[in-house]
N, C-alpha and C positions, 0 to 999 in steps of 0.2 A: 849794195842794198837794193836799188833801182831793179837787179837780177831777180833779186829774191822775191818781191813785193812782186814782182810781175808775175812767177811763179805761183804764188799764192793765187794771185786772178785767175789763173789759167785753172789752176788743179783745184783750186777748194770754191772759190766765191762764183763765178761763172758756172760750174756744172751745178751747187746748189742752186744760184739764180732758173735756168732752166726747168728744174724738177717742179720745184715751190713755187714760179710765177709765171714759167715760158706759156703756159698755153695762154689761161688770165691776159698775160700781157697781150697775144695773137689776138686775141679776142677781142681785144679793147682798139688793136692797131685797124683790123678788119673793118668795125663797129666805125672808127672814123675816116677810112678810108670810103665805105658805103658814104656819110654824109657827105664829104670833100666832091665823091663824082656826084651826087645827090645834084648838088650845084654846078656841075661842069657842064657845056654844051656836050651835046653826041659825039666831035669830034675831038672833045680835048682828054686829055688824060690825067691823071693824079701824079702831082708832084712829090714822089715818096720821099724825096730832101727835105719839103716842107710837112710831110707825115713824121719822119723823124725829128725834126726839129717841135714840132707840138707834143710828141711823145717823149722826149728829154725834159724840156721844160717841166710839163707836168709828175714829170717823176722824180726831179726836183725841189719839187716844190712840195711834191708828198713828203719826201725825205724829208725834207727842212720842217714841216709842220707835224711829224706824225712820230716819223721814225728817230732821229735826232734826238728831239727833246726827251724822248719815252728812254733814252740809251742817257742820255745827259743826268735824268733824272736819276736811275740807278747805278752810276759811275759817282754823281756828286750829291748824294741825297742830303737837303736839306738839314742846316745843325738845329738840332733841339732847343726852343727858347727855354730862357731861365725861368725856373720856378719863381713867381712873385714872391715876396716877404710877405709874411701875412700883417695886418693892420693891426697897431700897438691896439691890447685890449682896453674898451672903457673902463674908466672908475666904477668899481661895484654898486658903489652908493653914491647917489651924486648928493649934493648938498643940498640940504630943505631952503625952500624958499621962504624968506619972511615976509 
């Protein structure tokens, strides 16, 4: 199964991720790799372990808040509440008061 599921990654999930996010993502990785040196002295360099590490997290955490629930919610969509009982009807005529 562990074969299979790998395959999948490789042929289907992966070249879609690329088409529909790779540049987006390039972009995003760039964007904070410019701030990371932003703050680095002249001679230091950008740790791209810890660029990958804030670029996982965050996508993550997109998953978890975005993507997830939006797939949870059309996999388990909510059951229908029960129609109320309508309220027994009053007396037509209520009684005269003496």
């Amino acid at each position: 199964m562990e074969d299979f599921a790998f395959k999948i990654q490789l042929g289907l999930i992966l070249p879609k991720i690329k088409d529909k996010i790779g540049s987006g993502m390039a972009e995003i990785t760039d964007e904070l790799v410019a701030i990371v040196q932003a703050g680095l002295g002249d001679d230091e360099k950008v740790d791209l372990s810890m660029i990958k590490d804030t670029m996982m997290k965050d996508l993550e955490i997109f998953m978890d808040r975005n993507v997830l629930p939006a797939v949870d919610a059309r996999l388990n969509p909510p059951e229908p509440e029960p129609a109320a009982e309508e309220a027994p009807a009053e007396e037509a005529e209520a009684e005269p008061a003496e």
